[in-house]
Backbone as ProteinMPNN parsed JSONL, in Angstrom:
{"seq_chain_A": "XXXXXXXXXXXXXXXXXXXXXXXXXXXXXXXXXXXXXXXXXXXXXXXXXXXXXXXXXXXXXXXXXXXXXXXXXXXXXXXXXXXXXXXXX", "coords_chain_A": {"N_chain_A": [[74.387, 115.504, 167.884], [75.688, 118.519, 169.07], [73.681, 121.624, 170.68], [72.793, 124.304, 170.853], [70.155, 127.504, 172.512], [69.699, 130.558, 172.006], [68.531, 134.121, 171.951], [68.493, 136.576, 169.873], [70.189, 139.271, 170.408], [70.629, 141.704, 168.356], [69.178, 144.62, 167.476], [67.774, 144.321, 164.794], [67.464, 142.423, 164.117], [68.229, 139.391, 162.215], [68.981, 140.53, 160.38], [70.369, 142.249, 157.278], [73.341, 143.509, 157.714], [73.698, 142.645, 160.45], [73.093, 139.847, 160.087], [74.835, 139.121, 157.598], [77.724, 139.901, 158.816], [77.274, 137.195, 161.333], [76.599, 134.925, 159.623], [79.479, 134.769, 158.054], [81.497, 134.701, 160.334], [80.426, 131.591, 160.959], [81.194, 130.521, 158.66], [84.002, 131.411, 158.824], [84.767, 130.044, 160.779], [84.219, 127.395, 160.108], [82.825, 125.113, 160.62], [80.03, 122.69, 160.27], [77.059, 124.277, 160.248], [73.885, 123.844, 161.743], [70.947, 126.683, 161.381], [68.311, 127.2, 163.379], [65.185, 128.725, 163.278], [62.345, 130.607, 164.847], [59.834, 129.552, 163.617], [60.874, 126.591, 163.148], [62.002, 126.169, 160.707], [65.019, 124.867, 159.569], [68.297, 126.069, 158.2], [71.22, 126.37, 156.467], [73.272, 127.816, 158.414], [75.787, 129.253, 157.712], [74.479, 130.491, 154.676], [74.05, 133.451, 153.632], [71.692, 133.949, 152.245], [70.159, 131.612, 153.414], [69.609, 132.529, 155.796], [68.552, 135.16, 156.02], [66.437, 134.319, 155.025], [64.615, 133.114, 156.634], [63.307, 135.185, 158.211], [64.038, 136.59, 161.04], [63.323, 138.307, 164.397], [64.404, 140.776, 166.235], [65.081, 139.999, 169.415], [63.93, 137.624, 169.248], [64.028, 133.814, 169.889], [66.187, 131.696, 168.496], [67.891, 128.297, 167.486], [70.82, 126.807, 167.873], [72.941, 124.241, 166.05], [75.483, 121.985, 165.367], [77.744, 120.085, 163.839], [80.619, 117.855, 164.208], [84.31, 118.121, 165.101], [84.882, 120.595, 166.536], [82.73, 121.068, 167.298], [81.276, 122.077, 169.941], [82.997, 124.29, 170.93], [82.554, 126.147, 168.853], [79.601, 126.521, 168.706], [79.465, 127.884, 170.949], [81.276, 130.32, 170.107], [79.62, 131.636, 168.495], [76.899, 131.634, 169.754], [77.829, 133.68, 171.773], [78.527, 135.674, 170.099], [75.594, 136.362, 168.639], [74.921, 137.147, 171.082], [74.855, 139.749, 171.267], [74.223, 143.076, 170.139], [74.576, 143.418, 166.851], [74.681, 145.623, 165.234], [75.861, 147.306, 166.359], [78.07, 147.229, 166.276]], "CA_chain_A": [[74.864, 116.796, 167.457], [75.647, 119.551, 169.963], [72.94, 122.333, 170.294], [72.486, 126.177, 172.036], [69.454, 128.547, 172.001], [69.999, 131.66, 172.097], [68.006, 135.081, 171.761], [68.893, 137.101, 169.021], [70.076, 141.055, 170.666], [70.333, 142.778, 167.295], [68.014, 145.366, 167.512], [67.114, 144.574, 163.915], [67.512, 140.563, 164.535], [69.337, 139.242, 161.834], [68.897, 140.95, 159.028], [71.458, 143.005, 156.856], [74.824, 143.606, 158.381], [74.025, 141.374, 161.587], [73.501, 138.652, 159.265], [76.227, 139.266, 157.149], [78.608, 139.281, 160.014], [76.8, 136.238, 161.647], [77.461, 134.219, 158.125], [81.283, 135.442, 157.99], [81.6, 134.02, 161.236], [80.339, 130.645, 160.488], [82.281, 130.37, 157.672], [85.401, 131.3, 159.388], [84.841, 128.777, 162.153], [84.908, 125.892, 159.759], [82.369, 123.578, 161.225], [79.021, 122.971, 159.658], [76.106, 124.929, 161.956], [72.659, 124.682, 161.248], [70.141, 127.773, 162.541], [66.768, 126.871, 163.321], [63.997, 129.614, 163.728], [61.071, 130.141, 165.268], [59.375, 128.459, 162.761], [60.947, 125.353, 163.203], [62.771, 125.931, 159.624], [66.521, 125.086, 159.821], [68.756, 126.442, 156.802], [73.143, 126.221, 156.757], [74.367, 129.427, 158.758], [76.387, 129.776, 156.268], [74.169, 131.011, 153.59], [73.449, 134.292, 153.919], [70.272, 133.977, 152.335], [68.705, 130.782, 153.996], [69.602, 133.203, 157.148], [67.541, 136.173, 155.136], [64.839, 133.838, 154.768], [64.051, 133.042, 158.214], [63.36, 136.567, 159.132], [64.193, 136.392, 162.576], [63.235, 139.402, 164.221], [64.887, 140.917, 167.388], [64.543, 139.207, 170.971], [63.751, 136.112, 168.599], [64.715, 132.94, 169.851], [67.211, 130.596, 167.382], [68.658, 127.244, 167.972], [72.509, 126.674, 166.227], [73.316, 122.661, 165.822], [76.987, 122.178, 164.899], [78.771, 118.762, 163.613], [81.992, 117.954, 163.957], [85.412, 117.638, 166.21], [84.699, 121.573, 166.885], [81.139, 121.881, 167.144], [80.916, 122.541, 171.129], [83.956, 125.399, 170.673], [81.474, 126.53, 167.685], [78.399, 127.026, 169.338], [80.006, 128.648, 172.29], [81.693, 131.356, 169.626], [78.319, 132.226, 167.617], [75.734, 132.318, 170.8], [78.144, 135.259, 171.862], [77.862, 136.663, 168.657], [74.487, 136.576, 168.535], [74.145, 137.948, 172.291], [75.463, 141.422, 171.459], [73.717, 144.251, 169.055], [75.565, 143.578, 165.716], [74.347, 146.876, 164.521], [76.336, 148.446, 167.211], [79.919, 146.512, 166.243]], "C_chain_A": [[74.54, 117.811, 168.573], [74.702, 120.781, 169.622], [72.685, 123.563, 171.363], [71.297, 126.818, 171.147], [70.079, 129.606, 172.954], [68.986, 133.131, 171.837], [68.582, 136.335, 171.344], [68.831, 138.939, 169.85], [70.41, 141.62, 169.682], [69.437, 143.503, 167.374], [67.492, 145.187, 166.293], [67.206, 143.012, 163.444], [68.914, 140.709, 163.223], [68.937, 139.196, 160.627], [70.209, 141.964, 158.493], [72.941, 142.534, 157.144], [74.832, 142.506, 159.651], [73.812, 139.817, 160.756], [74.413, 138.041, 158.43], [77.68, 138.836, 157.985], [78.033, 137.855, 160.561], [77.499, 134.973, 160.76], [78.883, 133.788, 157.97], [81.76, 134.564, 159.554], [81.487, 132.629, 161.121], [81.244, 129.887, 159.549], [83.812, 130.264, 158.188], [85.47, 130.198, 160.285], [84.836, 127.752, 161.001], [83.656, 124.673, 159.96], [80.673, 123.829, 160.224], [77.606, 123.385, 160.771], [75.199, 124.652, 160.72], [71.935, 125.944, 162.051], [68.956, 126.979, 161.9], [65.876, 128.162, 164.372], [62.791, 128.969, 164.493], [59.729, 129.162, 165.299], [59.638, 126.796, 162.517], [61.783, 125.082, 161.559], [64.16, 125.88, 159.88], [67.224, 125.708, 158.428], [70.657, 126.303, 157.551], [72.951, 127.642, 157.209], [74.792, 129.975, 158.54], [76.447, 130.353, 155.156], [73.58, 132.213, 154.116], [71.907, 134.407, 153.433], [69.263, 133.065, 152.526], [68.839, 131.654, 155.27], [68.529, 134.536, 157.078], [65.977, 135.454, 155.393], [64.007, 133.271, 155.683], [63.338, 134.295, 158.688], [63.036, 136.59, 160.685], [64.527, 137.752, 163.129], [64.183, 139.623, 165.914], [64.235, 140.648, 168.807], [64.124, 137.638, 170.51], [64.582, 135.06, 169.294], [65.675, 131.769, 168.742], [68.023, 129.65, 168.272], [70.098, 126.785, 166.954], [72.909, 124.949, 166.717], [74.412, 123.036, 165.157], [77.443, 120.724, 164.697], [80.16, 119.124, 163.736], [83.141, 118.055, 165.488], [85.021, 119.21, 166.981], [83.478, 122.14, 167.184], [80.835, 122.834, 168.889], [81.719, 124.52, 171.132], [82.845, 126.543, 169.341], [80.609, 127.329, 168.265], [78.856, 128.551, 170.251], [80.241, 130.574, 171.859], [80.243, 132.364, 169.304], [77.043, 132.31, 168.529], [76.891, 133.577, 171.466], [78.498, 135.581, 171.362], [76.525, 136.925, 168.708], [73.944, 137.357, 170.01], [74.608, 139.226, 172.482], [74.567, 141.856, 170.367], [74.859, 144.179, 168.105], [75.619, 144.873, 164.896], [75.445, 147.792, 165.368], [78.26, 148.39, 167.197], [80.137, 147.856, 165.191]], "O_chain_A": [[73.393, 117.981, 168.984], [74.733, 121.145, 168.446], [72.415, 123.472, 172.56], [71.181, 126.844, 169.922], [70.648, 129.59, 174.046], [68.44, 132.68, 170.829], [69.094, 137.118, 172.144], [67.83, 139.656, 169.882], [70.716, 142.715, 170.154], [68.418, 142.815, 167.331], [66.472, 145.872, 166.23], [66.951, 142.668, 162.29], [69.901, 141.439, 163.129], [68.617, 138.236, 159.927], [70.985, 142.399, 159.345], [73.498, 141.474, 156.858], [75.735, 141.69, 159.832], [74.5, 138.828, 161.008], [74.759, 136.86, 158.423], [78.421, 137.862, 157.85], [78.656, 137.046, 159.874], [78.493, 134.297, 161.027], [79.298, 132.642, 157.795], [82.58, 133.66, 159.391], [82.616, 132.141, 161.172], [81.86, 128.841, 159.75], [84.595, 129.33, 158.017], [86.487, 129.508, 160.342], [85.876, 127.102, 161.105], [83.688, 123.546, 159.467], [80.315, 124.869, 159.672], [77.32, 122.828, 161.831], [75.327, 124.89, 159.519], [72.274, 126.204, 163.206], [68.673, 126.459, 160.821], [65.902, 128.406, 165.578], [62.375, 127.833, 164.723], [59.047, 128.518, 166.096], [58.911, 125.993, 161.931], [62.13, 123.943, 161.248], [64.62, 126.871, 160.448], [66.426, 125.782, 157.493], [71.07, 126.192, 158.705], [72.523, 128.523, 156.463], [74.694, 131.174, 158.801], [77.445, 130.726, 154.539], [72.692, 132.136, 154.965], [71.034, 134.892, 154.152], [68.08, 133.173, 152.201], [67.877, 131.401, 155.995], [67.801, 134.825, 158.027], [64.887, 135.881, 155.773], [62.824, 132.989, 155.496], [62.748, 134.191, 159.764], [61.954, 136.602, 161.272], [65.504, 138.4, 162.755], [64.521, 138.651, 166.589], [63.126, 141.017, 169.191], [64.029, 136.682, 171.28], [65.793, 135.271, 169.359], [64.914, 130.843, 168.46], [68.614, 129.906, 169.322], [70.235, 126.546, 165.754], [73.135, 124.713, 167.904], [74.51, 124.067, 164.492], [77.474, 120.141, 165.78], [80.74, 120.185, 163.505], [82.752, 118.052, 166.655], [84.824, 119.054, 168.186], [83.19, 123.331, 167.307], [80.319, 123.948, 168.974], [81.121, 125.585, 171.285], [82.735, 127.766, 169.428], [80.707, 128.551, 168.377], [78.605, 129.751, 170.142], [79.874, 131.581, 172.464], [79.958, 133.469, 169.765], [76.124, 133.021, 168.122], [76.271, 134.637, 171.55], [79.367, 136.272, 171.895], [76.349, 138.132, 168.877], [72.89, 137.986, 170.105], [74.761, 139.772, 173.575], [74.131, 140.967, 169.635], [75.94, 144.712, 168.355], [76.469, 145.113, 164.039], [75.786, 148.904, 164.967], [79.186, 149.02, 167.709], [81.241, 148.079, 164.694]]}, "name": "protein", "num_of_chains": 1, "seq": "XXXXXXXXXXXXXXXXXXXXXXXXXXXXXXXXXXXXXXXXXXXXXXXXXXXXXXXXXXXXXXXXXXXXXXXXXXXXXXXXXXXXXXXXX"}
């Protein structure tokens, strides 16, 4: 399974609205992502609140795992998502 870290630029990581969007994204792409925190906890990408329950704070590192015929195209989308200030979209 294909895998990117990345370092979360939300100024408020990925909580609220950057998580929200984040989520929405996932979803739209189709493929199944996990995120894995700091912590070493993974949760679906997908759920906004195993993404809540990470609290992954800003400058945080996260790792996104992706299955599937699309996973590389995947990754690629959602680490630049995650490398912009979602607060600022």
């Amino acid at each position: 399974m294909p895998d990117r870290t990345v370092v979360v630029a939300s100024s408020v990581g990925l909580h609220a609205r950057p998580a929200s969007l984040f989520c929405q994204a996932v979803a739209r792409i189709g493929v199944p992502v996990l995120l894995t925190g700091a912590s070493g906890r993974s949760v679906n990408a997908a759920s906004i609140l195993g993404v809540l329950s990470l609290g992954i704070g800003p400058g945080e590192s996260v790792t996104l795992e992706a299955d599937g015929e699309r996973a590389e195209i995947a990754l690629d989308e959602l680490v630049a998502l995650l490398s912009v200030d979602l607060d600022l979209e």
